[in-house]
Backbone bond lengths (Angstrom), bond angles and torsions (degrees), N, CA, C in turn:
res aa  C-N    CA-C-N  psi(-1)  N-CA   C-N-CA  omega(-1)  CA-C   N-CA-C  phi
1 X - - - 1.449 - - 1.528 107.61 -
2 X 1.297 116.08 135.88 1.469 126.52 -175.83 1.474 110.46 -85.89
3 X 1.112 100.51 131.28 2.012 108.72 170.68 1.337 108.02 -28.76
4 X 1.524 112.81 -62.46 1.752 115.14 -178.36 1.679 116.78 -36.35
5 X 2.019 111.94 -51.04 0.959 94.24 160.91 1.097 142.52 -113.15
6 X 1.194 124.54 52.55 1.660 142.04 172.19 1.566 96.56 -105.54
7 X 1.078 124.65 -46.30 1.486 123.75 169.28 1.706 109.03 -50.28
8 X 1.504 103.13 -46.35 1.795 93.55 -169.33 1.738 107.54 -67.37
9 X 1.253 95.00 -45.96 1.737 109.73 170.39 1.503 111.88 -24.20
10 X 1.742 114.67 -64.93 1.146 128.06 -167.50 1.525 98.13 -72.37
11 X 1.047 144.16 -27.78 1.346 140.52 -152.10 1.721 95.29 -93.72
12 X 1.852 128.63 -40.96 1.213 118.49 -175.93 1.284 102.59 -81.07
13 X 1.375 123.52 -7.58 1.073 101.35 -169.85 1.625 133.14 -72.99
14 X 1.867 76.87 -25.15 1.628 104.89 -170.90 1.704 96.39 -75.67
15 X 1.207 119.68 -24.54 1.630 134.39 -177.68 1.804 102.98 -62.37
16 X 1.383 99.28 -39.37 1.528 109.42 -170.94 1.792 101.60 -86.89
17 X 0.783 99.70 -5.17 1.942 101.50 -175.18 1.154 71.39 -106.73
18 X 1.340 142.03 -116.71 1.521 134.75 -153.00 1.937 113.52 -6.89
19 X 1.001 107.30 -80.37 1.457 118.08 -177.71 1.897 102.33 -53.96
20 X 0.524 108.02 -50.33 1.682 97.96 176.74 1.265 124.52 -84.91
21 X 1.380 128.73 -8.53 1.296 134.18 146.19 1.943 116.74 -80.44
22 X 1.122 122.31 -57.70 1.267 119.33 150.94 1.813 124.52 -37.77
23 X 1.153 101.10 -38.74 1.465 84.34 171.79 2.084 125.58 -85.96
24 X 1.541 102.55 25.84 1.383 94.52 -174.17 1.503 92.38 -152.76
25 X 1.837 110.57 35.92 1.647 103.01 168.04 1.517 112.39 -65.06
26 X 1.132 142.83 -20.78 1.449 150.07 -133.43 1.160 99.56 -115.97
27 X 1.577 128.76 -41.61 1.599 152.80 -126.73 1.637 101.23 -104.78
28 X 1.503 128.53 -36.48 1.214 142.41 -153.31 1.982 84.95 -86.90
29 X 1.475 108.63 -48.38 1.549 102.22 -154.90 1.252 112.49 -69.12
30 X 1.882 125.64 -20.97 0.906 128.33 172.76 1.797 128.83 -50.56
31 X 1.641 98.94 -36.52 1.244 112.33 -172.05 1.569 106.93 -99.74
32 X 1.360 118.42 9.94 1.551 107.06 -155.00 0.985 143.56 59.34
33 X 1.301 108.70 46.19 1.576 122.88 177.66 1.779 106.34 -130.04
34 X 0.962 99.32 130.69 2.057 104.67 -166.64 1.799 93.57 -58.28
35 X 1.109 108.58 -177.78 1.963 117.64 -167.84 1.349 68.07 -99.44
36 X 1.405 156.55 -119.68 1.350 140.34 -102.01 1.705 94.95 -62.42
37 X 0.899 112.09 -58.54 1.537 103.92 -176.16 1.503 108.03 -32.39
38 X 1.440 114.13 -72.04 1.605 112.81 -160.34 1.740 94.09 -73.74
39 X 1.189 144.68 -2.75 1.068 131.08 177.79 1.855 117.91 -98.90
40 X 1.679 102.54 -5.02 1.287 106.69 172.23 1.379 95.70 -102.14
41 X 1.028 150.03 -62.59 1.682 151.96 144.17 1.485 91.77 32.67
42 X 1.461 87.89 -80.28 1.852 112.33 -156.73 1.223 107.04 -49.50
43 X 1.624 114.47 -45.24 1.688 113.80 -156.60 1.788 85.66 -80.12
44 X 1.307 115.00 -65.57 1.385 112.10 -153.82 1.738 111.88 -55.13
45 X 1.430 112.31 -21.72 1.618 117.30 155.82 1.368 117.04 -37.20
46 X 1.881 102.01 -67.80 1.334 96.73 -171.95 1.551 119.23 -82.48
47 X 1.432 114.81 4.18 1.703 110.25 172.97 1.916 98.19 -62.40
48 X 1.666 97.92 -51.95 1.859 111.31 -179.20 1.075 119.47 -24.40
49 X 1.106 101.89 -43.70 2.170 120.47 -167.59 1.154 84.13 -78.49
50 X 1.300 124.01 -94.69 1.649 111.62 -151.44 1.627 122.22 -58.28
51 X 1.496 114.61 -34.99 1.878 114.72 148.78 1.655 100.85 -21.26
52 X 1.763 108.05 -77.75 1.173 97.19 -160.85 1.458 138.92 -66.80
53 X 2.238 99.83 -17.05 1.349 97.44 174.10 1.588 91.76 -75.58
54 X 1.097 144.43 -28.82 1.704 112.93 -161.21 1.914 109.06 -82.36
55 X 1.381 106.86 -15.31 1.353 101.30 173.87 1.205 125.50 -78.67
56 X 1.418 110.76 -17.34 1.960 129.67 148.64 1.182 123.79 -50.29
57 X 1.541 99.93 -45.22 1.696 104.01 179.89 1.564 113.86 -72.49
58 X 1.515 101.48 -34.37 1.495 104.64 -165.15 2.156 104.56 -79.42
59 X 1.158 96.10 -2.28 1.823 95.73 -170.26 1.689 93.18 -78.25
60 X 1.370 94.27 -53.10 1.503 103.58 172.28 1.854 134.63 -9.03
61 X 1.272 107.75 -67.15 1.231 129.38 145.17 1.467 143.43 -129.92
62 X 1.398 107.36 9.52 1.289 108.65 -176.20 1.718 116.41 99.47
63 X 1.298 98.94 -7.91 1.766 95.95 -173.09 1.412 106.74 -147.20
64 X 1.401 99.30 147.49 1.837 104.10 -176.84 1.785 103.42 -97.12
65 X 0.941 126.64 151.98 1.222 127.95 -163.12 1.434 111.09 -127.74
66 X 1.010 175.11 121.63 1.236 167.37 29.33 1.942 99.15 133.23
67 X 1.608 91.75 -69.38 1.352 109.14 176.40 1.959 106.47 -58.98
68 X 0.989 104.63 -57.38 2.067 125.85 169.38 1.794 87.39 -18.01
69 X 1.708 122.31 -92.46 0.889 154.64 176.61 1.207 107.15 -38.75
70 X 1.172 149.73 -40.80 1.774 131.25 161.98 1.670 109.52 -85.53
71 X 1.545 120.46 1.41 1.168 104.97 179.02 1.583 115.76 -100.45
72 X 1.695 107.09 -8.45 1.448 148.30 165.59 1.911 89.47 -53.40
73 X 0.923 103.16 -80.47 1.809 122.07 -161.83 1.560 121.76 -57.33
74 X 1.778 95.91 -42.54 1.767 97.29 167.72 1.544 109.96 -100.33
75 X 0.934 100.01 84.58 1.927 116.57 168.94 1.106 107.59 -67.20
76 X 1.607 127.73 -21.34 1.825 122.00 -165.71 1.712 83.97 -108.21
77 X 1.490 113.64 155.73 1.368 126.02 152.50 1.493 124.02 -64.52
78 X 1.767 93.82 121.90 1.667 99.06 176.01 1.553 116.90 -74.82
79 X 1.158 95.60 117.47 1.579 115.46 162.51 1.389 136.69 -28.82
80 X 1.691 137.58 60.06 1.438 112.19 -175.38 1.145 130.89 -46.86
């Protein structure tokens, strides 16, 4: 795996902690759980998922691929 993309890797990942911690500031107080709590919960969940889809991809053959790594990241169906 090339520096270029181990850098991009690290960069969505932090994209994917943002958005999945941001999306559950509100969500934590309902149940009694403080916002940093349920908002680190959330992000470090969704870092897990994509860790674990790319460590799936990478058992595969041994190498992460460009294509590997965006198919890691869009988990939801793109929209025509």
């Amino acid at each position: 795996m090339s520096f270029k993309l181990f850098k991009q890797i690290i960069k969505r990942m932090v994209a994917v902690f943002m958005a999945q911690a941001l999306g559950v500031l509100g969500a934590g107080s309902l149940v009694g759980i403080g916002v940093l709590e349920s908002s680190l919960l959330a992000g470090f969940l969704g870092i897990a998922h994509v860790m674990e889809m790319l460590a799936r991809k990478y058992m595969d053959d041994g190498k992460l691929t460009l294509k590997e790594v965006n198919e890691a990241f869009n988990t939801q169906p793109i929209k025509k």
